[in-house]
VMD Tcl script that draws the C-alpha trace (Angstrom):
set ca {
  {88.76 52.31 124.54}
  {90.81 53.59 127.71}
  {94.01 54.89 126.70}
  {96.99 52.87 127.96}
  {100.41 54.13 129.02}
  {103.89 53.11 129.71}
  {104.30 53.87 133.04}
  {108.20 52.60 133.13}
  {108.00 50.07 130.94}
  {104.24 48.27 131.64}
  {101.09 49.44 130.29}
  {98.41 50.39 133.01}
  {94.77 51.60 132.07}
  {93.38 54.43 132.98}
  {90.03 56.43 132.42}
  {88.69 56.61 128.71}
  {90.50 57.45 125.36}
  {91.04 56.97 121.71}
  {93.42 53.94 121.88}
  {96.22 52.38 123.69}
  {99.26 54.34 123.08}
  {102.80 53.13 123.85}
  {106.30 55.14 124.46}
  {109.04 53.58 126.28}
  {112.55 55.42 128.18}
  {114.69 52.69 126.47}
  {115.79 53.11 123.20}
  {118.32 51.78 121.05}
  {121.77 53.40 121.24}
  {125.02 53.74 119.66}
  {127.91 53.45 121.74}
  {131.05 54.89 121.27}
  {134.00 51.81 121.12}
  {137.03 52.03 123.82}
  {139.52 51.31 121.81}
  {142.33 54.10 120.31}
  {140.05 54.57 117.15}
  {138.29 57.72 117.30}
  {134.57 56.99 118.09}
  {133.24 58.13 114.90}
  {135.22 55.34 113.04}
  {133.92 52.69 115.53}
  {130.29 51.99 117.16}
  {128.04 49.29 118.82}
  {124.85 48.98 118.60}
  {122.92 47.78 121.57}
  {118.93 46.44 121.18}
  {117.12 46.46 123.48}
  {115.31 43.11 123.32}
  {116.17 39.66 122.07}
  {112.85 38.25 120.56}
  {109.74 39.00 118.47}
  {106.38 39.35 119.90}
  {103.80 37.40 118.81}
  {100.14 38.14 118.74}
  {97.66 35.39 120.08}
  {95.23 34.19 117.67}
  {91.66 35.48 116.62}
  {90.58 32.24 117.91}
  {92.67 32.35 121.11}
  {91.32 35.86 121.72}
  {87.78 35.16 120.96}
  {87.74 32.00 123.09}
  {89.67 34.31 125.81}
  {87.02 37.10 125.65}
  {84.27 35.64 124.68}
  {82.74 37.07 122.16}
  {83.57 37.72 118.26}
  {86.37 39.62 117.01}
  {88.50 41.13 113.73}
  {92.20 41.33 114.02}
  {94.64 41.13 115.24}
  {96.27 44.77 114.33}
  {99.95 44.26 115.28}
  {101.63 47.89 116.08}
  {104.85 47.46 116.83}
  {106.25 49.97 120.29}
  {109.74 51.26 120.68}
  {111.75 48.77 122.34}
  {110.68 46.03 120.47}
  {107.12 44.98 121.92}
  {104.01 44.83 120.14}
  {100.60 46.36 120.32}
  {97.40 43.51 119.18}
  {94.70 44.95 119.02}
  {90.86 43.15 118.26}
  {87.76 44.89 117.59}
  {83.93 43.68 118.15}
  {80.72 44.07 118.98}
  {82.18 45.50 122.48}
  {84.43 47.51 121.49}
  {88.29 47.18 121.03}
  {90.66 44.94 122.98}
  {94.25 44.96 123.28}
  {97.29 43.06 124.45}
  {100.85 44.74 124.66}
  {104.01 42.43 124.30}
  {107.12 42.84 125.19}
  {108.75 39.40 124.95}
  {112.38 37.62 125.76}
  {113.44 41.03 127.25}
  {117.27 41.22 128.85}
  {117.58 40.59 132.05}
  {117.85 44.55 133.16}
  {114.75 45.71 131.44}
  {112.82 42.62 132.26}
  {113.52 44.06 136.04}
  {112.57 47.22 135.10}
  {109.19 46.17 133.26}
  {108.20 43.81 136.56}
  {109.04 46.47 139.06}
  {106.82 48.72 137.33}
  {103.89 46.43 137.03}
  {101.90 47.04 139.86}
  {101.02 50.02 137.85}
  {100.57 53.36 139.36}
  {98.43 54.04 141.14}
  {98.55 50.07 141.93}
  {96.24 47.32 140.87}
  {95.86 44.57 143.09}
  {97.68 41.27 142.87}
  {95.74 38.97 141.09}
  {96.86 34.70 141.11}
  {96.98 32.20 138.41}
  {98.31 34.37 135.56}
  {102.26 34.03 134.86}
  {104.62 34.13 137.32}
  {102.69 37.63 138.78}
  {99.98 39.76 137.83}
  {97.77 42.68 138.43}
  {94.56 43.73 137.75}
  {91.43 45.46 138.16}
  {88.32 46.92 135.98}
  {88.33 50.99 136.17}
  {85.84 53.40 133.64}
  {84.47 50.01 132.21}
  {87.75 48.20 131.06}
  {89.36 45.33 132.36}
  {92.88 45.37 132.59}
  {96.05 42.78 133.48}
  {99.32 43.14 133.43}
  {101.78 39.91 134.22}
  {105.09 38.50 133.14}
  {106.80 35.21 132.88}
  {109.89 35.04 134.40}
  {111.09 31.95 132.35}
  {110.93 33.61 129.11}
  {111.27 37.07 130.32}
  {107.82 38.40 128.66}
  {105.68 41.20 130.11}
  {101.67 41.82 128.65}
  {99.29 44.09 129.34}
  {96.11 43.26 128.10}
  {92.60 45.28 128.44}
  {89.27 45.20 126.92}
  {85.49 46.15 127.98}
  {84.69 42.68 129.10}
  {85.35 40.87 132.68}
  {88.21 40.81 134.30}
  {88.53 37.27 134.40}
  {88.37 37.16 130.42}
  {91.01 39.80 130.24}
  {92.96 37.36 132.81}
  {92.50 34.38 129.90}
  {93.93 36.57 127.08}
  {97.03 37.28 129.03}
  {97.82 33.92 130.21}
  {97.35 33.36 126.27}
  {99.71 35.84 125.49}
  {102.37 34.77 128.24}
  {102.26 31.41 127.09}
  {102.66 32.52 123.32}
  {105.69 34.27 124.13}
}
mol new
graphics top color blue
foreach p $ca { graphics top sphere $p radius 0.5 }
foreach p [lrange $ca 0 end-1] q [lrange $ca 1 end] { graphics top cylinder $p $q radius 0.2 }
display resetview
């Protein structure tokens, strides 16, 4: 399967790997309070996202792709998206989710989704996408602005299939 990286926030394909692998520049933190009390005695915590990811279906992935699958494998990413992953006959799909972000990394995520280098704008998925197939993997990354959502979905089938499972995954989330 081609590995997958977080360029920014967004998965983009590239080339040929093990797996997708996820790492993201926003992380939790604890913030010191402003008050008199020494900082050690008082903290916030702020998340990073407000909402859990949800995996589409086997069925909504098979009828996506096409074809018949096993999963999904949910592996959750820093920052509080998820990794779904299928396997079949063709080999292994995936979907990353990063759902109900805040407002700032939502910007972040869609600025980044082009990918790099970019795919071209694709229509009819979300609220914007991107795609192309590369080293025999599809891949599609869109968001929803409505909900906030960002997936990046892959597999070794046609880009139009890979298209499906993300408007499946968009409209999950």
């Amino acid at each position: 399967m081609a590995g997958a990286v977080v360029a920014g926030l967004v998965l983009t394909g590239c080339g040929t790997g093990s797996g997708p692998t996820a790492s993201q520049s926003t992380h939790p933190s604890t913030i010191p309070s402003t008050s008199a009390t020494p900082p050690s005695a008082t903290t916030t915590t702020v998340a990073v996202t407000t909402g859990a990811a949800t995996c589409p279906t086997l069925a909504q992935t098979e009828a996506a792709l096409g074809g018949s699958y096993s999963g999904p494998t949910r592996t959750p990413t820093q920052g509080g998206g998820v990794v779904c992953e299928y396997t079949g006959g063709g080999g292994t799909a995936a979907v990353a989710i990063f759902a109900h972000q805040s407002a700032t990394v939502f910007a972040g995520q869609v600025a980044h989704a082009p990918g790099a280098p970019a795919m071209p704008s694709i229509a009819g998925v979300g609220d914007g996408a991107f795609g192309e197939t590369t080293g025999g993997r599809s891949i599609v990354n869109a968001y929803a602005n409505a909900s906030r959502t960002l997936v990046a979905a892959q597999a070794s089938t046609s880009l139009p299939s890979v298209e499906a499972l993300a408007k499946v995954a968009l409209a999950d989330n």
